[in-house]
N, C-alpha and C positions, 0 to 999 in steps of 0.2 A: 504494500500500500504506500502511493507516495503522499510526502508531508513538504507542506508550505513551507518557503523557505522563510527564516528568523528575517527576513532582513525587511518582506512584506512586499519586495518584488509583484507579488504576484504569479511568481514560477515556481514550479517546486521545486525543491532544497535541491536534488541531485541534479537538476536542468541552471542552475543559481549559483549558490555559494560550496556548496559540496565539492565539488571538484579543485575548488580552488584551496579549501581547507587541508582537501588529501593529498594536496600538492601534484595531482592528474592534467591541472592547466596553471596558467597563469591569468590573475585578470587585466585585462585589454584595455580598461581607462582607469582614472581615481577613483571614479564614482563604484566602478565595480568591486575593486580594492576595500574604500570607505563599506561597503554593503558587506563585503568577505569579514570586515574588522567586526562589524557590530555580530555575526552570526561567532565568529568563533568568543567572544565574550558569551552569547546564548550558548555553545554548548562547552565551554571552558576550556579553550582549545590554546594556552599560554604559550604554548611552543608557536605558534601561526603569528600569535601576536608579537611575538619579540622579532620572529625571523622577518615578520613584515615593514619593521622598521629601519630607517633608513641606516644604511652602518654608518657609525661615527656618532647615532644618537643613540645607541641600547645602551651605552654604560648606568644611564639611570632610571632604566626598565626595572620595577619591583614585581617580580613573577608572584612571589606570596602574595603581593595586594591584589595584586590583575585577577590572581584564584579565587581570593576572599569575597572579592566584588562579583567575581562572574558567578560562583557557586552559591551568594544568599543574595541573589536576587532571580527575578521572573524577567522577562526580556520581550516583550509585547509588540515592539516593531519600530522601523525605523523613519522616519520622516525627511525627506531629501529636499532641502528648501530651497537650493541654488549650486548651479554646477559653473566653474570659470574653468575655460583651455580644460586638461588633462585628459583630453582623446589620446585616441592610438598614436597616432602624426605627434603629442607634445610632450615637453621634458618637463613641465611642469603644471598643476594648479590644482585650484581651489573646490569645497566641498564645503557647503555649508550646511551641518544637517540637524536635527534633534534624534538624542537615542530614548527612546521611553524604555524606563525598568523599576519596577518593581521590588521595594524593600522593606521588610517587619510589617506587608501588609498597607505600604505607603506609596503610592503613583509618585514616579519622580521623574525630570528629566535633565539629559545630557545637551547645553545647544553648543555647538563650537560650529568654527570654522576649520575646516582642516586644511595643512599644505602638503600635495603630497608633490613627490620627484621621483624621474623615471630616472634608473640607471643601469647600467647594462640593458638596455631592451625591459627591463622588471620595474614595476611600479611599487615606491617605500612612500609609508606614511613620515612625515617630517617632523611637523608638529602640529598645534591650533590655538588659536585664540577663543577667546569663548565668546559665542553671540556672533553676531554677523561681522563679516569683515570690515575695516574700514575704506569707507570707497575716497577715491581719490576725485579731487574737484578741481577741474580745469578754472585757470585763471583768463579770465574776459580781461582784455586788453581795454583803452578808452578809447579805439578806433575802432573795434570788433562790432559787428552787426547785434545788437541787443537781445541775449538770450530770449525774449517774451514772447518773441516772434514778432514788432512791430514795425519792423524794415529800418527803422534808427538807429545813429550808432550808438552804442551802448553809453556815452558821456552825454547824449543830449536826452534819452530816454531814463533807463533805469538806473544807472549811475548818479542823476541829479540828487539821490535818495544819497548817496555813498559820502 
């Protein structure tokens, strides 16, 4: 009988994150990576977790916490709020997702941004921030056409305000 994969896909586990836990594939973006991280915490797969981290950042991987956390909790699904770059074609990006789980009977949740990098052809989790990344905001010039859409240049329209 097959079982829905942990990550909430919508595929099952063997078609999903399975293969990639038993080390049978590799995953093909971040985003698939991000989906393989949250299943192997559902089935407390520690070994997937460390080796999926980028080398040069596992020295301060705590395999007993990552157990403690993955074995007293429930792991209900995961929510994938924003994907930046990390297709097949890129060496890098972004993964912003929330993890829901389960502890002493209490809904909780994980939100971060994650960064991940491909190397060798293999895709590593890097690190995250928590929450949404921070976007970066292009600087209007005082000659530049007026963000607002109002065909004026930005110094005789909305700049009068600055």
């Amino acid at each position: 009988m097959s079982q829905a994969c942990y990550c909430r896909s919508g595929k099952d586990f063997d078609e999903c994150c399975g293969p990639y836990l038993s080390g049978a594939a590799l995953p093909p973006t971040a985003e698939a990576l991000m989906r393989s991280r949250y299943s192997a915490f559902a089935t407390a797969n520690a070994d997937y977790l460390e080796e999926t981290l980028m080398p040069g950042t596992r020295e301060d991987f705590d395999r007993e916490a990552a157990l403690r956390w993955a074995t007293s909790s429930e792991w209900p699904g995961l929510q994938i709020r924003s994907v930046e770059a990390g297709g097949a074609g890129d060496t890098e990006g972004y993964v912003e997702f929330v993890a829901l789980f389960r502890q002493n009977g209490q809904d909780q949740v994980h939100h971060e941004t994650g960064h991940f990098g491909k190397k060798d052809g293999r895709w590593y989790y890097i690190d995250g921030i928590g929450g949404t990344r921070p976007r970066r905001v292009e600087k209007i010039g005082r000659n530049d056409p007026c963000s607002c859409g109002s065909g004026k240049k930005y110094k005789k329209c909305c700049g009068l305000a600055a």
